[in-house]
N, C-alpha and C positions, 0 to 999 in steps of 0.2 A: 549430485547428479551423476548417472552413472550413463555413459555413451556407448554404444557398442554398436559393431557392426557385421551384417550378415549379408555374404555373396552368394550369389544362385549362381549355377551351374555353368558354365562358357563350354561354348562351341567351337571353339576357336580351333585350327590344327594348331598340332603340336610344331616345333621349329627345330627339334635337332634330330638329326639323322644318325638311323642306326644301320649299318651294312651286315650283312647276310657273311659268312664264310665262304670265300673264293675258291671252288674245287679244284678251277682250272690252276691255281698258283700252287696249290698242294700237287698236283699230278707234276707239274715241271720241275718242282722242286724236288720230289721224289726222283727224275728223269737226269737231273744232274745228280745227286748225288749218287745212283748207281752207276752213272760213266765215268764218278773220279776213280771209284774201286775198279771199273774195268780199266778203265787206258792205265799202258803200265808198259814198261820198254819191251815184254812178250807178247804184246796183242798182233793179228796178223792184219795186212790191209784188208782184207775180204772185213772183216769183225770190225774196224774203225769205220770200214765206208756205210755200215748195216747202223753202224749208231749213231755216225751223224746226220742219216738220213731220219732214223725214228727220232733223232730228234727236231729235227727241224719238222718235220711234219706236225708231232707236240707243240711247237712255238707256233705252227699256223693253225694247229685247231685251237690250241689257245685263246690267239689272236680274234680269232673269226668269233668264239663263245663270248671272249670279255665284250667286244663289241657289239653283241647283242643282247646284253643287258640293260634295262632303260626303269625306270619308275615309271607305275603305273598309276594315273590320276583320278581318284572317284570323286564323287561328288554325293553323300550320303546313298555311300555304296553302289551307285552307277557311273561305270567308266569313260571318262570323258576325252583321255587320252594320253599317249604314254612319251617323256620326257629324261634325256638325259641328267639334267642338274634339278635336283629337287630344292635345293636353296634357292634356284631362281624361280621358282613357281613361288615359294612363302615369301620371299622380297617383292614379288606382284602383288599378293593378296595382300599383304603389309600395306602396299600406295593404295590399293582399293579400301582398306580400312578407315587411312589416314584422309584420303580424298572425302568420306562419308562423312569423318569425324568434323572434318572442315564446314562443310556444307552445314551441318544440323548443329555445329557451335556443342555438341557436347560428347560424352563418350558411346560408344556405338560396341555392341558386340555381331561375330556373325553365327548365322542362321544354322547355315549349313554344315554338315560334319564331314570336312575334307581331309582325306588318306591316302597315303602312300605306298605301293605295296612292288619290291622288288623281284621283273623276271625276268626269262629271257627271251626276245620275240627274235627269232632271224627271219632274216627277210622283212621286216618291218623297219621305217624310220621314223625317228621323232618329230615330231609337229608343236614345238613349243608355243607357236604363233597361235594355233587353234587353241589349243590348251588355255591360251590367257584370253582370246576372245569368249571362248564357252562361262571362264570365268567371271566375265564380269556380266553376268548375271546371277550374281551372286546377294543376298540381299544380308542387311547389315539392321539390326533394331536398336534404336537407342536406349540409352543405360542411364536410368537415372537411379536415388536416395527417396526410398518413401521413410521421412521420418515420422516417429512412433511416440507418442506421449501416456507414458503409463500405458503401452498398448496400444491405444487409441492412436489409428493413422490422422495428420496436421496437416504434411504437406509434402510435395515430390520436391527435391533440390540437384542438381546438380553434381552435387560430389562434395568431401565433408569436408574441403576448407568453405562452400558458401554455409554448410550449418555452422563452420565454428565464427564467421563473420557474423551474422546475423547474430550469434548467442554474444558474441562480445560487445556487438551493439547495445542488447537488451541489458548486460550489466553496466556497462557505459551511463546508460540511461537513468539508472538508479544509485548510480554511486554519489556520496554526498559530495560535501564540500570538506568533509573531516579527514581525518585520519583512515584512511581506512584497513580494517583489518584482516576482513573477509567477506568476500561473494560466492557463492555459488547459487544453482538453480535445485527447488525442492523435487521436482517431479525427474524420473527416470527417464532416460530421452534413448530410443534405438533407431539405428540409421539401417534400414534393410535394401540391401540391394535388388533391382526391380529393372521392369521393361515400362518405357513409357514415351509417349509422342513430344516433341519440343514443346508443344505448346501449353501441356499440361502441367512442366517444370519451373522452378520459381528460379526467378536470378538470387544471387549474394544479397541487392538491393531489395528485389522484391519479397525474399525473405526477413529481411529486418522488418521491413515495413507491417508486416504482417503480425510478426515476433509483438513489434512494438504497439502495436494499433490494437490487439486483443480481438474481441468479440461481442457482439452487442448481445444484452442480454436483460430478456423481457417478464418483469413481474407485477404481479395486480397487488396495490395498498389502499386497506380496506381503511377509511376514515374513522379514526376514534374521536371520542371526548375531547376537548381540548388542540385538538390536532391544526395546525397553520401549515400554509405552503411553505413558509422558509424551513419551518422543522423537519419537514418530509425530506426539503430540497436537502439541508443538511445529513439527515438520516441515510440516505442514498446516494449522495455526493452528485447531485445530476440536478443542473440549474433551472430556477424556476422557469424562466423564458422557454425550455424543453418540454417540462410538465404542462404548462398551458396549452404550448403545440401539439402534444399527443393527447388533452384533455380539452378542446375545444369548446366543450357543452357546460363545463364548470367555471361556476364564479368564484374565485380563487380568496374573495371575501367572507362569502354565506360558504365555507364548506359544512355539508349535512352528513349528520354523525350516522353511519352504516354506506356510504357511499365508496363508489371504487375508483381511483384512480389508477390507469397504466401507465406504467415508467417503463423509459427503455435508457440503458448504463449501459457502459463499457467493462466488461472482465477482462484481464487480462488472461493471457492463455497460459501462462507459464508465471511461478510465485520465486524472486529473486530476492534470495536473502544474503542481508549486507549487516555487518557488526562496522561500526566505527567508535574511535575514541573521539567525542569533543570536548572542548574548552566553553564554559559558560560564564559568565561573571554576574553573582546573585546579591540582592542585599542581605546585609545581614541585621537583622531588628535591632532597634537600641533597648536596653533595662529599663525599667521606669520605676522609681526608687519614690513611694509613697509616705506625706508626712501627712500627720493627722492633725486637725486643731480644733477647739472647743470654740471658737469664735467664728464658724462657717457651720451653716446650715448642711445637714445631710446632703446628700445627691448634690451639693456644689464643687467644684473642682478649679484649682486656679494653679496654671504652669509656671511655675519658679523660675526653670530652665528648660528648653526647649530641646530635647533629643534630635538625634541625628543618626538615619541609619550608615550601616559601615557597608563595605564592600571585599567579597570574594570568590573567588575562581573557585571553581570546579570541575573536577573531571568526570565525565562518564562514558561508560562504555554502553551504545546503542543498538538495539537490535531493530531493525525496517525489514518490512515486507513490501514491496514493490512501492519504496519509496515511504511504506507510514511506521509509523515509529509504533512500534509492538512492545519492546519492553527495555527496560532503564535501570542500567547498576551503577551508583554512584563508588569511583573508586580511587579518589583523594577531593581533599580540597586545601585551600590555604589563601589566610584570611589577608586581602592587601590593604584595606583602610578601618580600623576596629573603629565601632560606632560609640556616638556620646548616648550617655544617659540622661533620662529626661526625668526630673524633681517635679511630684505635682504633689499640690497642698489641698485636701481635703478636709471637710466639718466632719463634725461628730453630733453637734444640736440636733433633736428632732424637731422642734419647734425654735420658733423665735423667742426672746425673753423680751424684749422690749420694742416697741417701735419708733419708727425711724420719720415718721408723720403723723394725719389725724387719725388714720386706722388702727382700731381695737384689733389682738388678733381674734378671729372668729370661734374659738372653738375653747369651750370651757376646760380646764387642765393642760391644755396645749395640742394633746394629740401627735400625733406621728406621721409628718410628710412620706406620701409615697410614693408620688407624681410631682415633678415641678413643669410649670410653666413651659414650652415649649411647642413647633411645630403645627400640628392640627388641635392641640390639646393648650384651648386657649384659660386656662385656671390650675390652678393648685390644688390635688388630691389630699387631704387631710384624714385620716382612719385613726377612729379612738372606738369605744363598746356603743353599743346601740343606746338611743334615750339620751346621749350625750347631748349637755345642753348647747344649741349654735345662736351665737350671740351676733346682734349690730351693728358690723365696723365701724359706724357713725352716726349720729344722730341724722333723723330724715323722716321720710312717708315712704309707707310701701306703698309701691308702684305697680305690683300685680302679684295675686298668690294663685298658683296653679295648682292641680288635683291632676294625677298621673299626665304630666303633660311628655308623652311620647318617650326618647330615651331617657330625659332629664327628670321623671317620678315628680314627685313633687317639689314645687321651687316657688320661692319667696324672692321678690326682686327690690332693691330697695332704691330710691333717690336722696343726693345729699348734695345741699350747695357748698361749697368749701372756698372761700375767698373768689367770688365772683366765678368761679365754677363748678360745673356743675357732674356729678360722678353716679354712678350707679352700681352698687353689688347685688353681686346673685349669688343666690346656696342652693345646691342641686341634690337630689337624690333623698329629701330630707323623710326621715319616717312621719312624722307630722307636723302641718305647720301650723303655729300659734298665733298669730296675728290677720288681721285682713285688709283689703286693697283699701287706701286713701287714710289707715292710721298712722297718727303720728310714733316715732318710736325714739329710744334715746339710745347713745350708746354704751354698749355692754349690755343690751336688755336682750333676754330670749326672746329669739323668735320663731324658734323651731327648736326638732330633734332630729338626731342625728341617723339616719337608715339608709337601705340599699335599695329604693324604691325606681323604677325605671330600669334602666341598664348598666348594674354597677357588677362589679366582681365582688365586692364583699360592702360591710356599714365604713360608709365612708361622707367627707362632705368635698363637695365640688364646689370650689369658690373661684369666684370671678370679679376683677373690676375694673369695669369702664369707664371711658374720659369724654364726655362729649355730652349735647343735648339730647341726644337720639340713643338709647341705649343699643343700638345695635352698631355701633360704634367700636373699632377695633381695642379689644382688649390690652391692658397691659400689665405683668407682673406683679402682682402681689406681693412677691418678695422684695422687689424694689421698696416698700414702707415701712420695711421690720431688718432687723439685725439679729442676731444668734444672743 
């Protein structure tokens, strides 16, 4: 920020006084020095009586000239009247200043262009009395700071300790809680000196206020695709409760895509930039030190030992712009609590080799799990080559065979009583299915092949099985009946 300041012209008289050369003092002084060279033990009394007379007559025209020299008082160059002490004329206009200055609470320059001009009037005397009446009618205009932002006139102030309050408020206001290293302001700021009425000028106070408060400031946002009021309100930092009030006709639910909303934000008037060092304290990740094992099914994972992150400080140095954090250089760190590693035991099996209950696994050669069991994805993705034969996890009856039924393509459901309960598998996506509703089936018997019928990413089978009389009945793991 760069401040400067420019004064316009004063009117003011000037205060020191310059005297003219005194003729009269040169003639007397020439007057004695020619009667030291005459008086001399030869002079006659006739010659002594002739020179003390010329000279005394010298001391009384003297006398009589010095005394009739006065200051003459104008008033932009109209004479208002003439005065022996010109220092007591500028010690009046001085209270008449000072009295103004009082009155109107700031500085005050005068109008008029008052002069002093030394002669000699005889027969004339001075009128000081008059002189300082006529004077005060004298008018005096107030002096304030039109300050300058990049040019641009902000505001009138008072005199530049209210701008340097007001400016040390506004850093005040943005400095953090850190270290701080540096403030200043981005914009060039000039203080010009100027004429202007009290009530036009800002106080110290009412400059901050101003400084700090900004300006409001009004833009149209055109509704896109996708667009929400918190997003907006985010986007422009201006709270939803505002937006609704400046948008009274819109439903803040249905916003319609090419519609406008007006916002009205806060700018600030002036951009106050702050560098600080802080101290942050960050985790630091733990390793994860992977073991493999042929006795775990792919995509299974089982934590050995449980990681733990660690902890450490960091320093940065922060650049803000009117309080937002603009950019970030990180420039140490050091580590206070080093984290544990965490041991997880992973498969390597693509299929199961064996099961672990009555279920066959379904899928001739094995196949290659690619999905397990989890979340919204209530079955196990199995992917092996198309035509693949899919086999009956247990002896039963189909219970329904579908032809493109919606995402699931074609699907073969099967029922199985298993020790007094009752279970139900499904095979999804099948390229075709080989059996029909109310046959009996055995297990290990094909009952389909293997394809990408419905909504599949590639040839895969989607197996599922259910526990319950109602096959729609929450699923459970598959892998729960098989081991690696």
């Amino acid at each position: 920020m760069q401040l400067k300041t420019s004064k316009n012209k004063n009117m003011e008289a000037e205060g020191s006084e310059k005297d003219k050369p005194n003729p009269v003092l040169s003639l007397i002084t020439a007057v004695l020095n020619r009667a030291r060279k005459l008086f001399s033990p030869n002079i006659s009394v006739f010659s002594y009586i002739f020179l003390s007379s010329v000279m005394m007559l010298s001391i009384f025209g003297a006398t009589l000239y010095l005394e009739s020299i006065y200051h003459v008082v104008s008033v932009d160059g109209r004479e208002i009247g003439v005065v022996d002490s010109k220092a007591e004329i500028l010690e009046y206009i001085e209270e008449l200043k000072e009295t103004c200055r009082a009155r109107k609470g700031m500085e005050v320059e005068l109008q008029e262009q008052v002069s002093f001009e030394q002669e000699v009037r005889f027969g004339e005397d001075e009128n000081p009395g008059a002189v300082r009446q006529k004077l005060e009618s004298l008018s005096f205009k107030s002096v304030a700071y039109s300050v300058e932002v990049n040019g641009e006139p902000l505001m009138l102030v008072k005199n530049r300790e209210s701008l340097n309050k007001a400016l040390k408020d506004l850093k005040e206001e943005y400095s953090g809680s850190g270290n701080l290293e540096h403030v200043d302001i981005r914009e060039d700021i000039n203080l010009i000196k100027t004429k202007a009425e009290p009530g036009e000028v800002k106080s110290a106070e009412e400059a901050s206020q101003k400084l700090l408060g900004g300006k409001d400031r009004k833009e149209v946002h055109r509704i896109s695709r996708g667009d929400t009021l918190s997003r907006i309100s985010r986007q422009y930092e201006v709270p939803e409760e505002e937006i609704n009030q400046a948008n009274p006709g819109v439903d803040e639910y249905n916003l319609r895509e090419g519609e406008e909303l007006e916002l009205v934000y806060e700018e600030p008037l002036l951009t106050v930039e702050t560098v600080e060092k802080v101290k942050e304290k960050e985790s630091v990740p733990f390793p994860v030190e992977t073991v493999t094992s042929s006795d775990m099914l792919a995509m299974q994972r089982e934590i050995k030992q449980s990681g733990e992150q660690g902890v450490k400080e960091v320093k940065y140095e922060v650049k803000y712009e009117n309080g937002r954090e603009v950019h970030r250089k990180k420039i140490a760190e050091s580590v206070l609590e080093e984290p544990r590693k965490q041991v997880e035991k992973t498969g390597t099996a693509t299929h199961p080799s064996q099961s672990k209950g009555p279920f066959k696994w379904p899928v001739e050669g094995g196949g290659r799990i690619t999905q397990p069991f989890g979340g919204a994805h209530r079955g196990v993705d199995i992917a092996s080559s198309r035509g693949t034969p899919i086999l009956a996890a247990y002896d039963g009856v189909v219970s329904s065979v579908r032809e493109h039924f919606g995402s699931a393509g074609h699907v073969v459901t099967l029922r199985h009583n298993i020790e007094a309960s009752t279970y139900y598998t499904v095979y999804m996506h099948n390229d075709v299915n080989l059996v029909s509703e109310g046959e009996k089936v055995s297990r290990g018997q094909t009952i389909a092949r293997m394809g990408d019928t419905g909504r599949a990413t590639g040839v895969h089978l989607h197996f599922e099985i259910r526990k319950g009389l109602d096959n729609r009945n929450a699923s459970v793991d598959p892998l729960n009946y098989f081991s690696p």
